[in-house]
N, C-alpha and C positions, 0 to 999 in steps of 0.2 A: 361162317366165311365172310358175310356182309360186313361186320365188326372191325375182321382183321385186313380187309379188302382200303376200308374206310382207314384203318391206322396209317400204313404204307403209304395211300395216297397224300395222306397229311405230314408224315413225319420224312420222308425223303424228298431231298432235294430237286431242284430241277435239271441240275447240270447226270443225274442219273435216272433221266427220262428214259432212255431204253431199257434199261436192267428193271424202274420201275414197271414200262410197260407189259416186260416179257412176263414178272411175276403176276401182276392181274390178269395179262392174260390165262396162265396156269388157273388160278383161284377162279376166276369168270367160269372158265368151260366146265369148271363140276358144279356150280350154281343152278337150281331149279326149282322152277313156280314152289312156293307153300300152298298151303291145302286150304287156309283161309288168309285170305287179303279184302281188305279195302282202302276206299277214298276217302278222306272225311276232307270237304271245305267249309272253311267258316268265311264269313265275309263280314267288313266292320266299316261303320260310319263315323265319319269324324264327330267331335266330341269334343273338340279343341281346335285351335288353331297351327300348334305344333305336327312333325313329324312323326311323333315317338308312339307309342303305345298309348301311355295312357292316356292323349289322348284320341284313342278309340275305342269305342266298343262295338263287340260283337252284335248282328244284326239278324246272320242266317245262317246257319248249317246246312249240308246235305252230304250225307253218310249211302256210297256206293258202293256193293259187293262184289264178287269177281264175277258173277255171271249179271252183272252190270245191273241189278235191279234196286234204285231207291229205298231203301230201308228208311231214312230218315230224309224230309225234306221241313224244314221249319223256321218260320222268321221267330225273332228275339226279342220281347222287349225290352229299348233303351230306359233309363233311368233316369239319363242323365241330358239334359238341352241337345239336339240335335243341333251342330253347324252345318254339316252339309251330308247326303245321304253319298255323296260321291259317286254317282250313278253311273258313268261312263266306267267305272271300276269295278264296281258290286253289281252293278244290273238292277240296283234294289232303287224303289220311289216312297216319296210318302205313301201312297194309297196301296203299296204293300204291307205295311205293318199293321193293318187294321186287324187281321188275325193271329198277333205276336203272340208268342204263349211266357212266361217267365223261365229268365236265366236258367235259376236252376230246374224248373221241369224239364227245359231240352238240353239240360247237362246229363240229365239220368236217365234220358229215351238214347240217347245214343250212348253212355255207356252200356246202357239193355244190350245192344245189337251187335255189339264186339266182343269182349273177353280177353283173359290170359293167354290166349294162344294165337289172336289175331296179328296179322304183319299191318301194321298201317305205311299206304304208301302216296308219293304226293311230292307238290313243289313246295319247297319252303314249309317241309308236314310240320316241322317243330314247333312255328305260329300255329298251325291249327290245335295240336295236343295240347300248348299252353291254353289256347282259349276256351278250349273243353276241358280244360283242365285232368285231364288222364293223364293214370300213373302205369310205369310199366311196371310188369307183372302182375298187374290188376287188371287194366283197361288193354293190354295190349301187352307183343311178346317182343315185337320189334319193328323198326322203320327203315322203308328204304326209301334214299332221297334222287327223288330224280335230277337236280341239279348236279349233285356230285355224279349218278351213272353218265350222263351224257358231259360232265366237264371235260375239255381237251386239253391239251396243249397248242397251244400256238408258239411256232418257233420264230413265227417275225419277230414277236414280242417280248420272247422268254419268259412266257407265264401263259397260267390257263385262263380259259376262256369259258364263261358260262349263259348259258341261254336260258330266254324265259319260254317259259310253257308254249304261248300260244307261236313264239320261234319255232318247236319244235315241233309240237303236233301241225303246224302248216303248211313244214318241209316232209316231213317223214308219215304221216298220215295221210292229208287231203287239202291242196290248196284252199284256204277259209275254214279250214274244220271250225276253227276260233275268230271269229268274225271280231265288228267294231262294238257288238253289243254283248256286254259280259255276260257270261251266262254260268251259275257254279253247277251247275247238272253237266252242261258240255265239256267243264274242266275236269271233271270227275272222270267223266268218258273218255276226255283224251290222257288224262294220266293212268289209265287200266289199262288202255291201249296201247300205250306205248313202253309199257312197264313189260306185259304180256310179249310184244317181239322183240324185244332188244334183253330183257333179261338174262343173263347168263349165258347170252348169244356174242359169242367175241367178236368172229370174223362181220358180223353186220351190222354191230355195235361198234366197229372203229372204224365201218364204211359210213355209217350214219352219221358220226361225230365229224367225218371228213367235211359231210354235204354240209352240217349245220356249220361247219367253221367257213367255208367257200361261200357260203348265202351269205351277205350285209343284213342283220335284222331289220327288221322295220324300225321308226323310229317310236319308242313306246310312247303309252298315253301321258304320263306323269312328261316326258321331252318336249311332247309336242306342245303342251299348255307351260310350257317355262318353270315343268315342277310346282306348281301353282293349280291348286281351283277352287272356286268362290270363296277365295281369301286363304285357303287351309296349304300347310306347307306341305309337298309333297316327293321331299329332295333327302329323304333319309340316307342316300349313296352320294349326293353330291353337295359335299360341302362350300363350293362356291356359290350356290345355289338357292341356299338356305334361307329363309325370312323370319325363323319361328327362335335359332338360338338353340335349337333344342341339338347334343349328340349326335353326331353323325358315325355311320358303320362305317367310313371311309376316309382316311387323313386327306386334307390336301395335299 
């Protein structure tokens, strides 16, 4: 159902927002918990001065299961010149990586802990499976994104709206569940969390997306420092913004 939930909302229009709604709702109400789920976050240090990917690399994983216990917590060792650890985003410092283990050892401790029949779930999970580099039907059986469950419509605008994690776990959870200091154990937590009440829950899952659309987000970290820190471009969505040259996911 997730697959086909996921098509609809991509391949229809907006001008057929209610016939879309009425059908996810249909598909939503027969949705329920899988038998194995987790969280896997990766977290990555700049490595460049651009936006993009390459230049980052991964730094730390932590791999969460549904009855929320830490299977995997592990820093990374970089390879490659650290530019900045980007600490206000990863939570991570220099004098964390003194016990890094290599790439591929903590590519093969968390695929240990998963499997072919695991649901991997998360914001933005497709970043973390690429930097794990997990294959489905090997590493994993399917994903569900929480960006797309809580995306809305907004009719001021005529298009949807989408929130980031620490938006929603601090409307819908617990005022600060997600604090100023990043933490990927808390992200973990509030993505099981919030994956656990609203999944396949229609009627409180369109109450939810009301309050998340009615709240004004905070203004994130990357806004608040000009998309910029210590020198590293941090404006992948905003191409006006840009210092590095590098692709942006968003035309002007």
């Amino acid at each position: 159902w997730t697959g086909y939930v996921a098509y609809i909302r991509t391949n229809i229009c907006t001008s057929q927002t209610a016939v879309l709604n009425s059908i996810i709702s249909i598909l939503m109400a027969s949705l329920r918990l899988p038998d194995k789920y987790f969280c896997v976050d990766v977290e990555a240090v700049a490595t460049g001065r651009g936006h993009g990917t390459s230049d980052r690399s991964p730094c730390c994983v932590v791999v969460m299961d549904k009855d929320k216990r830490v299977l995997v917590k592990r820093m990374i060792k970089v390879d490659k010149p650290i530019v900045s650890y980007l600490t206000p985003l990863t939570g991570i410092g220099p004098g964390d990586m003194r016990d890094a283990r290599s790439y591929e050892e903590v590519v093969r401790e968390v695929k240990a802990v998963l499997g072919r029949d695991a649901v991997l779930v998360g914001q933005s999970v497709k970043s973390d499976i690429q930097w794990m580099q997990l294959e489905q039907g090997k590493d994993y059986a399917s994903t569900v994104e929480l960006g797309d469950l809580f995306k809305t419509y907004n009719s001021r605008y005529n298009n949807y709206s989408f929130f980031t994690l620490a938006h929603e776990a601090n409307l819908l959870l617990s005022e600060g569940f997600i604090g100023n200091q990043h933490n990927p154990e808390t992200d973990c937590l509030a993505t099981l969390k919030l994956f656990e009440m609203y999944y396949g829950q229609t009627r409180v899952l369109e109450d939810a997306k009301q309050t998340l659309l009615g709240r004004r987000p905070a203004a994130s970290w990357a806004k608040s420092n000009n998309y910029r820190w210590e020198g590293v471009c941090m404006s992948a969505f905003m191409p006006d913004k840009c210092i590095c040259g590098q692709p942006t996911l968003k035309t002007s």
